[in-house]
C-alpha positions in Angstrom: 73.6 -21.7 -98.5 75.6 -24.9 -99.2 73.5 -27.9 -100.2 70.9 -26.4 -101.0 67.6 -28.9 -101.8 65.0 -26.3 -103.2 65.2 -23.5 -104.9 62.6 -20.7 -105.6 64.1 -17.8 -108.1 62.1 -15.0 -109.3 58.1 -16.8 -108.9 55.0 -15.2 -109.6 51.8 -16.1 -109.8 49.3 -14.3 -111.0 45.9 -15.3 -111.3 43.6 -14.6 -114.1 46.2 -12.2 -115.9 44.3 -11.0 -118.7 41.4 -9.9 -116.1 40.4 -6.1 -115.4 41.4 -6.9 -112.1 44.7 -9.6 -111.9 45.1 -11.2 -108.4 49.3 -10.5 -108.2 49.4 -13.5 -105.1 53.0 -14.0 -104.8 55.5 -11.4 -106.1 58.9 -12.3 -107.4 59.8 -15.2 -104.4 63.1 -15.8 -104.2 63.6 -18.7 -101.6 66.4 -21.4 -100.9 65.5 -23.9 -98.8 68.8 -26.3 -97.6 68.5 -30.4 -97.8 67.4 -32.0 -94.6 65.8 -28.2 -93.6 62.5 -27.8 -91.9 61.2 -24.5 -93.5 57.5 -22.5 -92.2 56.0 -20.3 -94.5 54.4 -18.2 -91.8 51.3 -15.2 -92.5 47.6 -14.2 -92.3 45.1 -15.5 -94.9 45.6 -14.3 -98.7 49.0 -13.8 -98.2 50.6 -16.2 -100.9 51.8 -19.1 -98.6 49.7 -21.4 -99.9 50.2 -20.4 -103.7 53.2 -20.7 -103.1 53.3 -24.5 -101.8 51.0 -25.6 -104.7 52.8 -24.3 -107.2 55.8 -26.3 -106.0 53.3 -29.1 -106.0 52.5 -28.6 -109.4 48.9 -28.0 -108.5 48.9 -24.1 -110.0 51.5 -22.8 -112.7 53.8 -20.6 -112.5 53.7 -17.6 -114.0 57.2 -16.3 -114.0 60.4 -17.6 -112.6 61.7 -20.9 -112.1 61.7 -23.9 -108.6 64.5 -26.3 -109.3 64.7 -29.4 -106.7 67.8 -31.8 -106.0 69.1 -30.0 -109.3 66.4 -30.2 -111.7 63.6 -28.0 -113.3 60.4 -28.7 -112.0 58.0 -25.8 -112.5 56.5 -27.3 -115.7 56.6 -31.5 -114.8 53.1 -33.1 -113.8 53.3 -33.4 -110.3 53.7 -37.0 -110.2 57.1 -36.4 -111.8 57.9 -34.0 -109.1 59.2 -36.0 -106.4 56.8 -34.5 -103.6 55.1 -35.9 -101.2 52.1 -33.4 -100.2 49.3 -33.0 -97.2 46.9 -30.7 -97.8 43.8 -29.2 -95.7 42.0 -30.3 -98.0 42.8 -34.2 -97.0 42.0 -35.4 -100.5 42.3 -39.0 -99.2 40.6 -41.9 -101.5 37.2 -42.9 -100.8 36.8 -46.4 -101.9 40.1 -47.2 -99.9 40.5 -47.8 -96.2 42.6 -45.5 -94.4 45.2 -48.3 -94.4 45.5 -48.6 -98.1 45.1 -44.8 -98.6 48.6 -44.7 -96.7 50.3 -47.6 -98.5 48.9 -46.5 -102.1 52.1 -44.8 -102.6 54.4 -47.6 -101.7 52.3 -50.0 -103.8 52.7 -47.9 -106.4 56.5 -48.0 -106.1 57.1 -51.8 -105.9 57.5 -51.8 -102.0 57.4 -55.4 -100.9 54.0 -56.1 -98.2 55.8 -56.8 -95.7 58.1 -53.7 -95.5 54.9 -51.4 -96.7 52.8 -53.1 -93.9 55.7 -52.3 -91.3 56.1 -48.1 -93.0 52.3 -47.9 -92.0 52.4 -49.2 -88.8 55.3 -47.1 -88.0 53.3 -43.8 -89.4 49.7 -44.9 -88.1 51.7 -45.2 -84.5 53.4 -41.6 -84.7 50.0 -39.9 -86.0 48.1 -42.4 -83.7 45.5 -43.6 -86.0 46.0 -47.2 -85.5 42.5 -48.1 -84.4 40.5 -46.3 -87.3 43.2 -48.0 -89.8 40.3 -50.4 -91.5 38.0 -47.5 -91.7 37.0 -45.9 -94.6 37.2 -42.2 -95.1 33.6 -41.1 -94.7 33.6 -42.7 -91.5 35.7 -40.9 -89.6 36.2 -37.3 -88.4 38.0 -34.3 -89.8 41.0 -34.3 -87.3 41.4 -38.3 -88.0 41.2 -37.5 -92.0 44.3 -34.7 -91.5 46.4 -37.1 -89.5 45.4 -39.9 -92.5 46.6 -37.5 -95.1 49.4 -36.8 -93.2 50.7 -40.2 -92.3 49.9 -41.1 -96.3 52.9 -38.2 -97.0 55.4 -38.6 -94.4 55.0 -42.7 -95.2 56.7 -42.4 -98.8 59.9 -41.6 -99.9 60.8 -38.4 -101.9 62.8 -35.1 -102.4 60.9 -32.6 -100.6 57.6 -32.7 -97.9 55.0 -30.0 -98.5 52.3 -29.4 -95.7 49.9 -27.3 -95.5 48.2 -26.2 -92.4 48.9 -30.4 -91.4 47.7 -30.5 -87.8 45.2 -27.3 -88.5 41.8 -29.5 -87.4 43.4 -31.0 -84.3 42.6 -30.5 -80.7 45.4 -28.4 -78.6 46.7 -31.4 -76.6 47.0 -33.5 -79.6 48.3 -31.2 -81.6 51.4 -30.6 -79.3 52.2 -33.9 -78.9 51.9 -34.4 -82.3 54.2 -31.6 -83.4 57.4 -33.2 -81.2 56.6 -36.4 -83.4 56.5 -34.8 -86.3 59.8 -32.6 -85.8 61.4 -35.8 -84.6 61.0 -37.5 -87.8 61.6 -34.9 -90.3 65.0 -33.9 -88.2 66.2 -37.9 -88.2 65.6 -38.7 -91.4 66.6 -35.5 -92.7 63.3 -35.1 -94.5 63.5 -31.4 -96.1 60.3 -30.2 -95.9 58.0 -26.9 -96.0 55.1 -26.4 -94.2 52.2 -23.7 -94.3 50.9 -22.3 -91.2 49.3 -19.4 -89.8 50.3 -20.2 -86.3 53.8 -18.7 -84.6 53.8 -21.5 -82.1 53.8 -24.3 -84.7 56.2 -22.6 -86.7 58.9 -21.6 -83.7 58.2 -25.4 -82.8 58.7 -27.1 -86.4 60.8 -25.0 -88.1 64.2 -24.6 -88.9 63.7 -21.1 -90.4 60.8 -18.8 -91.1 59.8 -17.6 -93.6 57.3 -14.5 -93.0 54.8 -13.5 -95.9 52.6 -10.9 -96.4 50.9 -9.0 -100.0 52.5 -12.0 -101.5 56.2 -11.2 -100.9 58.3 -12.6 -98.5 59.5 -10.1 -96.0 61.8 -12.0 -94.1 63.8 -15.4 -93.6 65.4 -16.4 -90.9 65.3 -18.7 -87.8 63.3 -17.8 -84.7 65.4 -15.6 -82.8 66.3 -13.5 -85.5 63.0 -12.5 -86.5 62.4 -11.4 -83.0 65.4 -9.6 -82.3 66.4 -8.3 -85.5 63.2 -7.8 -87.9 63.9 -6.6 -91.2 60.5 -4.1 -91.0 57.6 -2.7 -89.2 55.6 -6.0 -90.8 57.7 -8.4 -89.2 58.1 -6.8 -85.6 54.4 -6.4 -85.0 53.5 -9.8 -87.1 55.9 -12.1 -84.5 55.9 -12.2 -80.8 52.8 -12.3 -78.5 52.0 -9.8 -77.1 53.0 -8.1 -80.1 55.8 -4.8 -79.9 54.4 -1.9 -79.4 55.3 1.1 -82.1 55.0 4.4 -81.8 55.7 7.3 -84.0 58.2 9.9 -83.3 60.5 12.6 -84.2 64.2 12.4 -83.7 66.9 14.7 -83.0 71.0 13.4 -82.8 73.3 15.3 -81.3 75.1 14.5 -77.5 72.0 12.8 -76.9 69.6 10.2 -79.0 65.9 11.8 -78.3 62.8 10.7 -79.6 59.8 12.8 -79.3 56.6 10.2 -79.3 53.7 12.1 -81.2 52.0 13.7 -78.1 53.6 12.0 -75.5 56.9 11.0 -73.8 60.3 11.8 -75.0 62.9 9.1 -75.0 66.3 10.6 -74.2 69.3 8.4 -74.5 73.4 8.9 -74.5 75.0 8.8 -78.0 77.4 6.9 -77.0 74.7 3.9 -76.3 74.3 3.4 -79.7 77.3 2.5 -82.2 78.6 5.1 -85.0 76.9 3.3 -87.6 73.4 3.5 -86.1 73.6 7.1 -84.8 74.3 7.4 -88.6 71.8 6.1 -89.6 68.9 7.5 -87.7 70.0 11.3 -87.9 69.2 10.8 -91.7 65.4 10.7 -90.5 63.5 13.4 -88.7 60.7 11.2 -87.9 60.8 7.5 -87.6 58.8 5.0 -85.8 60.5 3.1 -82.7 59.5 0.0 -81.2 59.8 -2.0 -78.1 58.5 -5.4 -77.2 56.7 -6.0 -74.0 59.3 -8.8 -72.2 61.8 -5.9 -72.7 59.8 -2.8 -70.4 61.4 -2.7 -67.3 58.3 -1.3 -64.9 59.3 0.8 -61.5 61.9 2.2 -63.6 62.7 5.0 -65.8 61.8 8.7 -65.5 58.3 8.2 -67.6 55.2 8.0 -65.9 51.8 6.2 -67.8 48.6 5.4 -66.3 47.8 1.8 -66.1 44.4 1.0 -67.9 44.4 -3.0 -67.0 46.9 -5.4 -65.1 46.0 -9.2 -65.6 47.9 -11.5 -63.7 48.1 -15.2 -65.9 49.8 -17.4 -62.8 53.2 -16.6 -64.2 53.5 -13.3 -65.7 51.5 -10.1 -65.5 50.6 -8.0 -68.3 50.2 -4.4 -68.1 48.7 -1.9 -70.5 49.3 1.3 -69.8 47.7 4.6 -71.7 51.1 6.4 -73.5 50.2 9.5 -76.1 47.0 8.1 -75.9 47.9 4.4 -77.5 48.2 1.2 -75.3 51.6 -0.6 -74.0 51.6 -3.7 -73.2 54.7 -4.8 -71.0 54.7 -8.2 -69.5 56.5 -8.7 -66.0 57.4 -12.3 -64.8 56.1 -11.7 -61.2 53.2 -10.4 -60.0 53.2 -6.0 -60.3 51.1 -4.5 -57.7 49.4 -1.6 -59.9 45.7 -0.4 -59.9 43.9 0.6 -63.0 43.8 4.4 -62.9 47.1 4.6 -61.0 50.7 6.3 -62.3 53.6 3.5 -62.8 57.3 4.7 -63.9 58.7 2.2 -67.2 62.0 2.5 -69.0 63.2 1.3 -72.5 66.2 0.2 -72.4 68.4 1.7 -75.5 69.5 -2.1 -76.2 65.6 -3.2 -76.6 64.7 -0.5 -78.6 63.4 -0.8 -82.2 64.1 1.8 -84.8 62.2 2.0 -88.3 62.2 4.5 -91.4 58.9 6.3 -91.2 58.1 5.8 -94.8 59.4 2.2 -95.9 59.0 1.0 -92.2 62.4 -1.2 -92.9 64.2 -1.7 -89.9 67.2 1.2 -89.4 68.5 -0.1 -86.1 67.8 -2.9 -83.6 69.1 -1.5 -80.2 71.9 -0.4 -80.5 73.4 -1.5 -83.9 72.1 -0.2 -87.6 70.4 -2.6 -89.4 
């Protein structure tokens, strides 16, 4: 990556590692993230996105490896020395300051003429809309006014790099959206790189630039939204993004004139070898079993030579989505019209060669997508 702003190489932390029982929370990162770039760290709870942000804070050590930013070592400066600005859950705004001076305490600190700090504030307070609790102090107002507080006090200062964490987590849904066009707004215009934590898809396909996915404290996968749909690197990533999730099944395979896949008691997927390039027919006749995946947008319904039995059809003013019993495991397809189908009755589905998933049985890393190897 040219430019690049921030750069993980080799991090570990590991916490209490002379214990019985060492907590190994993120394993050998290595993560560039470009100047001016929105970055997500993206996973379910324990997975090392947050270690990972405070230790490029400065707020946990590293154990091994090394974060440089804008060219410089930083893994063992004090934070202040860091050139972060942070919001955390946690708020950690100052109690014996209004919520006016808890956001301009930064650009006192740095000299910033009144006028010009009063003006940054009014700007931030406006964008966060927190302008009529501005002369309160913390204790006084409520959670969701603290985050946007804590918030506004990081976005308001100057500096290298922009770490969030979980920033609009305590907010209501209609503010939250609204604030999240705001928020990508700013960090795009002023070219504010910046990582943020989040378990939440939709905030990080809204925010981000790129995504990166964590989970047992390794990143599995970087790349921008599409990407991690249409081509994920494992099993983790396909049935961690997209909602519904893809649907996996196990299955044998056999290559020959045709592509078949034999779903553990259940259907067999029979395709032409030509629909799939040199490379991935390759590739997938070096596994007798594998796991193959399909996500719901891509099940074309009336179609196909398979028959399931529909088990629910829910109907959501736009879409419908369908689970349907196959080898004894539910499908989910989704339909953007309205299917007639009763539960108990037979419906015909096909999956397309182009939409379908391939994974190694034992690594679950990705060995095609459609068509192409991996």
């Amino acid at each position: 990556m040219n430019d690049v702003a921030l750069s993980l190489a080799g991090v570990d932390k590991i916490y209490a590692p002379t214990a019985k029982k060492p907590v190994h929370a993120v394993k050998s990162l290595n993560l560039d993230v470009g100047k001016g770039e929105i970055v997500a760290l993206l996973g379910s709870s324990g997975c090392g996105k947050t270690s990972t942000l405070r230790m490029i804070a400065g707020f946990e050590s590293v154990t091994h490896g090394t974060i440089t930013l804008g060219g410089r070592r930083i893994e063992t400066l004090p934070p202040a020395r860091r050139g972060v600005a942070m919001a955390f859950e946690g708020y950690s705004l100052y109690p014996p300051l209004t919520v006016r001076d808890n956001i301009a305490f930064a650009l006192k600190s740095a000299k910033m003429s009144g006028r010009d700090a009063e003006k940054a504030v009014a700007e931030v307070a406006a964008l966060v809309e927190i302008e009529p609790i501005l002369d309160r102090y913390p204790s006084s107002i409520s959670g969701g006014q603290q985050q946007r507080a804590s918030l506004a006090r990081a976005l308001v200062r100057p500096a290298d790099l922009y770490l969030l964490d979980e920033p609009m987590g305590q907010l209501e849904p209609r503010l939250r959206a609204l604030l999240r066009g705001r928020l990508k707004r700013l960090l795009t215009e002023r070219g504010m790189t910046s990582i943020f934590v989040t378990h939440d898809q939709t905030e990080a396909n809204a925010l981000a630039d790129r995504v990166a996915v964590m989970e047992g404290g390794e990143l599995q996968q970087l790349a921008n939204q599409t990407e991690l749909k249409e081509r994920p690197a494992n099993l983790y990533v396909a049935t961690f993004i997209g909602e519904p999730p893809m649907n996996v099944f196990d299955a044998e395979v056999e290559v020959g004139e045709h592509v078949r896949f034999s779903v553990d008691n259940g259907p067999k997927l029979e395709y032409s070898a030509n629909a799939f390039s040199e490379a991935a027919r390759t590739a997938i006749a070096k596994r007798n079993r594998v796991v193959i995946g399909v996500r719901p947008h891509d099940i074309r319904l009336n179609s196909g030579a398979n028959e399931a039995k529909v088990v629910s059809n829910q109907w959501l003013g736009d879409q419908s989505h369908l689970a349907f019993d196959v080898a004894g495991k539910l499908m989910v397809a989704v339909a953007f019209s309205e299917v007639n189908a009763a539960r108990g009755e037979a419906i015909r589905y096909d999956i397309p060669s182009a939409k379908l998933h391939v994974f190694d049985a034992g690594s679950g890393k990705a060995v095609t997508h459609g068509p192409e190897a991996a």
